[in-house]
Each structure stands twice: as C-alpha cells, then as structure tokens.
C-alpha positions in Angstrom: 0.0 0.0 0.0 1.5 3.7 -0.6 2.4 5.9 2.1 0.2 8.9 1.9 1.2 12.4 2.9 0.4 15.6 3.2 2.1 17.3 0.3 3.2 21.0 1.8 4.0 22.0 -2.0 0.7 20.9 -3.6 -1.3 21.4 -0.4 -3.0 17.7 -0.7 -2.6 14.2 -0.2 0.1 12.3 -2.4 1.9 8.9 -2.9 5.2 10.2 -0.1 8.5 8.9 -0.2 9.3 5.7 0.2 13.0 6.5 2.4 14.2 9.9 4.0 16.4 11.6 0.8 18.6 13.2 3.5 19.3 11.9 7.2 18.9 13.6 10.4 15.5 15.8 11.2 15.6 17.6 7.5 14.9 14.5 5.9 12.4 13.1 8.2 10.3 16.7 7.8 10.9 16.4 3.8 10.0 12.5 4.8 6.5 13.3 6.2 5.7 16.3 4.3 7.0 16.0 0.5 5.2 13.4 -1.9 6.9 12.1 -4.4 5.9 14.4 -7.1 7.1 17.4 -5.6 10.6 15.8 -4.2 11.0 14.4 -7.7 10.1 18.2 -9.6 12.8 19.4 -7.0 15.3 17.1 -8.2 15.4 18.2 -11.3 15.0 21.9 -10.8 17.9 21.2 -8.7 20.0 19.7 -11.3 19.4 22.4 -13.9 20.7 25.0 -11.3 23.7 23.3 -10.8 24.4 23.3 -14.0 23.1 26.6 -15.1 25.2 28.2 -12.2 28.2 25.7 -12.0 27.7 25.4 -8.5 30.5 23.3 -6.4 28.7 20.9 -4.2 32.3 20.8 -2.4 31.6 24.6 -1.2 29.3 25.1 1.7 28.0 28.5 0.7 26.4 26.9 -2.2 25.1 23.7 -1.1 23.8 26.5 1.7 22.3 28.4 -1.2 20.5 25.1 -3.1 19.1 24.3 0.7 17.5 27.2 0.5 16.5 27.5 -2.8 14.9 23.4 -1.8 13.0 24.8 1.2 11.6 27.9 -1.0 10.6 25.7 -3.8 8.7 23.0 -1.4 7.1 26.2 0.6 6.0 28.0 -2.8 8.0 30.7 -2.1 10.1 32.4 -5.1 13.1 30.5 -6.2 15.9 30.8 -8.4 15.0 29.6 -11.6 17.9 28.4 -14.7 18.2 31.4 -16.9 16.2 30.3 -20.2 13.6 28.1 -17.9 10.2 28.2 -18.8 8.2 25.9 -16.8 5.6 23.8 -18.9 2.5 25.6 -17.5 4.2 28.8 -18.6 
C-alpha cells in the first residue's frame, strides 16, 4: 500500500516517499511532508541549477544556497530559476 502524505508543496494528499532523501531531522520533515511528485520536480529543478550556475557541491555556501533555494521551492515561495527556464505551465 503507498504511504500517503500531506504534500506541503501541492497542499493535498500524495503517494510520499518511500525513504528519507537526507538523514537527520531535514529528511524526516521532507520525509513526512514532500510526496513524491514534488521531491522528484525538486530534483530536477535542482540539477538544472547546478548546472546553469556551476555550483560546487564541495563549497558550503552553495550547497547552503541550493538548501534554500529546496526549502523555498517545497514552501511555494520564489526561487531561483535556470536562466532560459520556462516551466511547462508557462
């Protein structure tokens, strides 16, 4: 049977995730309140800004940075987007 959650990004129940994607307390809050849809949409926003801004995940100011720009984008607050990125609703 799929876990349900509350989705905090879509604001309704969704299939969650089936592990935490980080360990400690971040991942279990991401854990109980990101479904699967959204964590997968950040994934790939989250590629495409590592790329687009050639970010070092070796440097803590920008793994700081893409934290943040995570918890905006699951809190539907403004976020960075890739230069060029249209989204497909757009």
């Amino acid at each position: 049977m799929t876990r349900m959650v509350k989705c905090k990004k879509y604001n309704k129940e969704l299939p969650g995730l089936l592990v935490p994607p980080y360990p400690g307390s971040k991942g279990q809050e991401i854990y109980e309140t990101v479904s699967q849809k959204a964590w997968q949409e950040w994934q790939s926003l989250q590629t495409m800004l590592i790329n687009e801004k050639q970010l070092n995940m070796m440097n803590a100011d920008e793994r700081k940075y893409l934290q943040n720009q995570m918890d905006r984008f699951l809190n539907n607050e403004d976020f960075d987007r890739a230069e060029g990125f249209v989204p497909e609703s757009e």
